[in-house]
Structures are given as C-alpha cells and as structure tokens.
N, C-alpha and C positions, 0 to 999 in steps of 0.2 A: 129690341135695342136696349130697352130695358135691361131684361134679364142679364145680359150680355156683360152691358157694364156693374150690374149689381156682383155678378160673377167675377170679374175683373176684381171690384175691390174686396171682396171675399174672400180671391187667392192674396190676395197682397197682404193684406190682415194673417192670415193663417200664417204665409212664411214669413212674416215678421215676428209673430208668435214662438213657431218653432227655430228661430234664429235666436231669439231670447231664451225659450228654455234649457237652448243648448248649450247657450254659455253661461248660466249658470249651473246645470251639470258639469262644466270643463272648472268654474270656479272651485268647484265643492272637491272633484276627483284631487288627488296628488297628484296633478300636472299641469303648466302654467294654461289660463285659458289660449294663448297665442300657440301651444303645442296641440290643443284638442284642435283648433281651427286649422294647422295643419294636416293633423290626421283625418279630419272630416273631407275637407278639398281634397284630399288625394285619392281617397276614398271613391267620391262621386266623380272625378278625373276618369279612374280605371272602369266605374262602372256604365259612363256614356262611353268611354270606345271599345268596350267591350259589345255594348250593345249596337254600336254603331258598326261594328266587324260583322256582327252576326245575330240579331236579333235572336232567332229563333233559336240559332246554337246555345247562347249563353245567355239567354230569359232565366235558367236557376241556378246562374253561380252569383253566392256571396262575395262583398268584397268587406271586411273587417281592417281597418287599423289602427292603432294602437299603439303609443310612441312609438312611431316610424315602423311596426313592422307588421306586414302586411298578410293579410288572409285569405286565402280564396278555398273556396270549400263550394259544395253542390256537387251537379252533374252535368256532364255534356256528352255528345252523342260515341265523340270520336277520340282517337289519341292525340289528333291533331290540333282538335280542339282543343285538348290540356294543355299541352305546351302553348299554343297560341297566346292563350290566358295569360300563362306566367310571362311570357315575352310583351305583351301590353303593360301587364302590370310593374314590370322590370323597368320600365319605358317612364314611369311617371318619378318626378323629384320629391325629393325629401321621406324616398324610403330607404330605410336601412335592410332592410329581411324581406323577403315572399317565401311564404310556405304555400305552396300547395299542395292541399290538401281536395281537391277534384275528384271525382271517380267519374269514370267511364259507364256509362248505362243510360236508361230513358229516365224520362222526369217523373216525378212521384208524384201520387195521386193524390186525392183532397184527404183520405183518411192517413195516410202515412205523412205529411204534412200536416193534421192537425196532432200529429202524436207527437212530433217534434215542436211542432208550439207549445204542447204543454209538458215536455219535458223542460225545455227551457224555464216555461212559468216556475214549475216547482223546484228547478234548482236556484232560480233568483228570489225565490222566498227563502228556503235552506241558509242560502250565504245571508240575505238579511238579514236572520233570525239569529246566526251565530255570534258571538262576541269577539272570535277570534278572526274574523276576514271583515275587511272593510268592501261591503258590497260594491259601492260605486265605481271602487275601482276597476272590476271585472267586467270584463263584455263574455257575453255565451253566445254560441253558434251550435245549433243541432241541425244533423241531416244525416236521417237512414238513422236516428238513434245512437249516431259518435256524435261526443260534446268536445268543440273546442275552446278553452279560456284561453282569452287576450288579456291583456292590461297589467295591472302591476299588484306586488304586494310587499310589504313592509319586512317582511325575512322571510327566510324558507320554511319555517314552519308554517307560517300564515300560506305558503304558495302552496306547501304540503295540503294543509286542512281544506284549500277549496278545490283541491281535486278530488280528496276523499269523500267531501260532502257530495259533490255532484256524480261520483260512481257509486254510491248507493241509492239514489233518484229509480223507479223502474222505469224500465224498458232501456237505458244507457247500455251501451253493447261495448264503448269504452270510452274512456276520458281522456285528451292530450292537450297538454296546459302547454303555452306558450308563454305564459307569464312569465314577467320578470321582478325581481328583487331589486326595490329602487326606493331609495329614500326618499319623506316626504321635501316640496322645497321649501326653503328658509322662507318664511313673508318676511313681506317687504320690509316691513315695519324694524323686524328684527336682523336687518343685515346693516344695518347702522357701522361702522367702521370703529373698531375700537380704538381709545388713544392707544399709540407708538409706550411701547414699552422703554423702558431703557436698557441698551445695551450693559449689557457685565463682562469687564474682561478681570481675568485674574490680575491679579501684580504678580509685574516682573519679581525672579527671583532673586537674591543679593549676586550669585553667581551671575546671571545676566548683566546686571548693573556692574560690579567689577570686569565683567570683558569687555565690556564697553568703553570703561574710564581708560584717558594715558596713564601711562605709567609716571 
C-alpha cells in the first residue's frame, strides 16, 4: 500500500515536472505558449484514438504538430491502416494540415530504431551548433532513415540551411521539411499602441475654393 501510494505521487511529480518544462520550451520557441499547448493536446488527442482503433496496428506511428500542422510518420501493417490514421487525425480540432507521411510494412527492429535515434541525436546537435537555424524551433522525426522537420524558421534561407544540415547527417536517405517561414511574435511588452498620428490633408486648391464661392 505503501508502494502504491509512494507511486502515485511520484507520477504526479513527474507530470507536473514535464508540464513545466514544456512550457518553458513553448515560452523560449517563436510561438505563443497557448499555440505549443495546443499543438501538444492535439497531439496526444490523435495518438489515444489512434491507439484506441488499433493498438497493435498503430503501436509505431508518430504523431508531430507544429503550429496546427500535423505529422504522422512510421509504419503500419496495411493500406487501410494508412488512410485510417489520416482520417482520425483529420478528426481532431485546431489542425490546419496532415501529412502523411506513413509507409506500409512491418515494425522495425531495435537495431534500425536505434539508428534513427541517433540520427535524430546528430542532427539536433548540427542545428544547435549552427548560427544560422534557431534550433528550438525545429522538431525532427526519423524513421527507416527519412528525416521529417516541423516547426518554423525565421526566412527561407534559415529553412533552406536546416535541411541541408540534416541531409548530410549519415545514414539520412532523405530530408522533407515541413517547416514554415513565420515571424517571430511581437512580446507583449512591445505591442503597446502607439499615439494616433495626425491626420494630413492637402489644402484645397484656389480653383476648388473659387468653384465653391457664389458668384
């Protein structure tokens, strides 16, 4: 009984912990924390009735979002399965986009899974290490050795440079960036309202003023 309850608040600690670090990762990213909070909910939405359809089916599909648009990547057994995915995931509010990105085949094994973890590792050090991508903003997805980036980047060249970094990662087979180009938001601080300018209008012309006057 002990244990049990020791247990109990043990998980309650941790997910309060990981509820806290998440929102300051949403604070730190270019996106309001109230945007990360809904991409994470919709997130874990898609990935209980996904597993709620079909445990066994969909035990290895990812589900990534990222302002509002949405990721599913893995495997599953059948074709039916693929579309099922995207038709759950179509299902949930406050997505804008689903790519799926799914393949058809069996699940992969410990070794070809830890090769995609540490793909992932090295191209999240890459983008940290660069000057020109703002790493937080990216989320990476590796499986079978294709990388997908989510998230956002500050122009096209920054979206350019973190694809490039991560297709010369080895063992990457190819790269497909979802990211989008989106400016950072204004804080709060500085959306203060500026004073009302004054309006300018020309002056009337003497022509105006004379058609005006009686005669």
């Amino acid at each position: 009984m002990v244990l049990v309850a020791s247990t109990a608040v043990s998980g309650c600690v941790t997910a309060a912990i990981g509820t806290a670090a998440s929102v300051g990762v949403y604070a730190a990213q270019d996106r309001t924390i109230g945007e990360g909070i809904d991409d994470a909910t919709a997130s874990n939405q898609v990935k209980l009735r996904l597993l709620a359809a079909d445990r066994a089916a969909f035990q290895e599909v990812d589900v990534e979002v990222a302002n509002g648009n949405l990721l599913l990547s893995g495997a599953v057994p059948t074709a039916e399965h693929r579309q099922a995915a995207e038709t759950i995931a179509r299902g949930i509010g406050n997505i804008d986009n689903v790519f799926n990105e799914i393949f058809i085949g069996p699940r992969s094994g410990f070794v070809r899974s830890a090769q995609d973890e540490l793909i992932t590792a090295q191209i999240r050090t890459r983008l940290t290490a660069s000057p020109a991508v703002r790493a937080i903003n990216v989320n990476i997805e590796t499986f079978h050795g294709n990388v997908y980036l989510m998230g956002t980047a500050r122009s096209e060249q920054e979206l350019q440079r973190a694809a490039e970094i991560a297709s010369v990662v080895g063992g990457v087979r190819r790269v497909v960036s979802f990211m989008q180009v989106r400016q950072p938001p204004v804080p709060y601080y500085a959306q203060s309202a500026s004073p009302p300018q004054p309006e300018y209008r020309a002056p009337e012309s003497s022509d105006q003023t004379l058609a005006g006057a009686p005669y």
